[in-house]
C-alpha positions in Angstrom: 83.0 63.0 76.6 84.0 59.5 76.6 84.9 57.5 79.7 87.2 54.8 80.1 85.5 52.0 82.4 87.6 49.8 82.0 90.2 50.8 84.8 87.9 52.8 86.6 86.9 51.8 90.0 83.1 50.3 91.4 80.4 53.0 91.6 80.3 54.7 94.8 83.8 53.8 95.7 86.0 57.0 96.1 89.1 55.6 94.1 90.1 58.2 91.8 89.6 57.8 87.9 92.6 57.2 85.3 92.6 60.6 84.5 93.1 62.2 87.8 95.7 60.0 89.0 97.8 60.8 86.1 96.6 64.9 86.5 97.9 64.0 90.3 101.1 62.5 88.7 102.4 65.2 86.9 101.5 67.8 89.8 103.8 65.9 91.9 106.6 65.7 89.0 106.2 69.1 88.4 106.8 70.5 91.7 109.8 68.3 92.5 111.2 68.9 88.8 111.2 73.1 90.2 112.4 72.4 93.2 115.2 70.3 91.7 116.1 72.9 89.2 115.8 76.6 91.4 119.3 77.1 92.6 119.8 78.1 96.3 122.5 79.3 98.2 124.4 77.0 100.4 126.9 76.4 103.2 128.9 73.3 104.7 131.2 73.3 107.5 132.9 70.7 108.0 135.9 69.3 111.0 138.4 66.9 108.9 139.8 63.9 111.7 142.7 64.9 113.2 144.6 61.8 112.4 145.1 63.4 108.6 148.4 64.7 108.2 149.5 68.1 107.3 150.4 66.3 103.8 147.4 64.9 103.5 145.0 67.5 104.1 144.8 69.6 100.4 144.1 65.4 98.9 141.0 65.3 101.3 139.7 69.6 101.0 140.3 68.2 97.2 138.1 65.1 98.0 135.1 67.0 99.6 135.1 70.0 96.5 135.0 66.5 94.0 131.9 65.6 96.1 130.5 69.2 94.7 131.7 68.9 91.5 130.3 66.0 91.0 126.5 68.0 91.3 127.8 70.2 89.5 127.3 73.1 92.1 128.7 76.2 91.2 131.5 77.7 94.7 131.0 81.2 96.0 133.8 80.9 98.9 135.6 78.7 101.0 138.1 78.5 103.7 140.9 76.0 104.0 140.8 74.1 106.9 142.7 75.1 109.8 143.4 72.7 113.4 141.0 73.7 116.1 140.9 72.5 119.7 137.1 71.4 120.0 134.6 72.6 122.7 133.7 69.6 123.9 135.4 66.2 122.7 133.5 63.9 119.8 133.3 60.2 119.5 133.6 59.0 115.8 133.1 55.0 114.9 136.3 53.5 113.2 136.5 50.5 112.9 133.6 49.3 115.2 135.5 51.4 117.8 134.5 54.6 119.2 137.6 56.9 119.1 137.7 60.3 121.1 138.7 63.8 119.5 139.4 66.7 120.9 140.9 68.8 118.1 139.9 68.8 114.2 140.4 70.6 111.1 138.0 72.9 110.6 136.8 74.7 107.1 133.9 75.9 105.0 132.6 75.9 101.5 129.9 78.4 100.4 128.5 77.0 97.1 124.9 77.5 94.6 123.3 74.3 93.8 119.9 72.6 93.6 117.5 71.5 95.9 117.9 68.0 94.8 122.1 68.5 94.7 122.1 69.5 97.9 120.5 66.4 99.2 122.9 64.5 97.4 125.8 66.3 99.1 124.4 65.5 101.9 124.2 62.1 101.8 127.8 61.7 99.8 129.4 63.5 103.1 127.5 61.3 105.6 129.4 58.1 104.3 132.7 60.1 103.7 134.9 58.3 106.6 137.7 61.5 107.0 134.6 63.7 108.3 134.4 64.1 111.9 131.2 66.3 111.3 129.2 68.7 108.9 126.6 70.6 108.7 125.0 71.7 105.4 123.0 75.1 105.5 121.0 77.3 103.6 122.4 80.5 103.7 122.4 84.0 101.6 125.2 85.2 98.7 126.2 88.1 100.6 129.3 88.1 102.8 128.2 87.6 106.7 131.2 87.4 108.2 131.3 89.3 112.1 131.3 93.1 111.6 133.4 94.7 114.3 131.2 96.7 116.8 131.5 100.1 118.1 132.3 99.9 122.1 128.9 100.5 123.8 129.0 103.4 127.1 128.8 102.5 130.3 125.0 102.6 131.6 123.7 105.2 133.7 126.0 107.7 132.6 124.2 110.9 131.9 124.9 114.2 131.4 124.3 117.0 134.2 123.5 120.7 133.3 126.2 123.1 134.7 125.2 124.9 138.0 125.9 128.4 136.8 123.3 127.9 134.5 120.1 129.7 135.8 117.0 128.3 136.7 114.2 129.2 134.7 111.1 130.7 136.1 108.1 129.2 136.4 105.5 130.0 133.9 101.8 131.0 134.5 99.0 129.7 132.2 98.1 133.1 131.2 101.2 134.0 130.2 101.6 130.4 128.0 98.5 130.9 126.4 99.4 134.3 125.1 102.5 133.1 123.6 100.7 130.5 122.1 98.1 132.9 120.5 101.3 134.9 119.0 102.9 132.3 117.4 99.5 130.9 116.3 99.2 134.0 114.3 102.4 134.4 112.7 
């Protein structure tokens, strides 16, 4: 085995050799070269300013899916983006102003992409100036929309036996064993 001394650090320091920072090197490319490449499932919601006109609002929905394309994710489902009154009001910064909404557009894209794509979503819609908000989740392929529920009863609503019924006679032990022992030997 031949050593290479010439990069290699003082004896008894605890720099690592050549050999394993490069082994280190392509650990690291490795795992981020996976985790760039396994497709995931994603979500982003997004509210659209309010100050976009009816006309207006297919060329920025068109906008935000070129963002996607762009990664080249692959779409699952989406919903066009329909006005909402808001919750609570949001302040957005235009033009070194803080503005007040109360209402926004608000839609949803369900999309495949990488790990790495994602990220670069991300930080495409965080300097797009028509967004209000987003949020970008992972999520699952199958459809998770609300199910309707069956009504639930009423608490403490229970059942009573009818009073005609008669009341059955109390057993004695002697009489419970034996028909224990009968059905024991059948």
């Amino acid at each position: 085995m031949i050593e290479d001394t010439t990069n290699s650090a003082p004896s008894g320091s605890a720099a690592p050799s050549v050999q394993e920072a490069e082994t280190q090197e392509a650990r690291v490319a490795s795992t981020t070269e996976k985790e760039g490449k396994e497709t995931r499932i994603y979500e982003v919601g997004y509210l659209l300013l309010p100050t976009i006109s009816e006309e207006e609002l297919p060329r920025e929905v068109t906008a935000i899916k070129d963002i996607l394309d762009k990664e080249g994710v692959t779409l699952i489902r989406e919903e066009f983006p329909k006005f909402r009154a808001l919750s609570y009001a949001m302040q957005k910064r235009v033009q070194g102003a803080y503005v007040t909404h109360t209402n926004a557009y608000f839609g949803w894209i369900k999309f495949e992409a990488a790990a790495l794509s994602a990220r670069r979503i991300e930080q495409a819609l965080q300097h797009y100036d028509k967004l209000l908000r987003f949020l970008l989740i992972k999520t699952v392929r199958e459809e998770t929309m609300n199910v309707p529920r069956l009504p639930r009863t009423a608490r403490g609503e229970r059942k009573e036996a009818p009073k005609g019924a008669p009341a059955s006679a109390p057993v004695s032990e002697t009489e419970l064993d034996k028909s224990l022992e009968k059905l024991i030997a059948e």
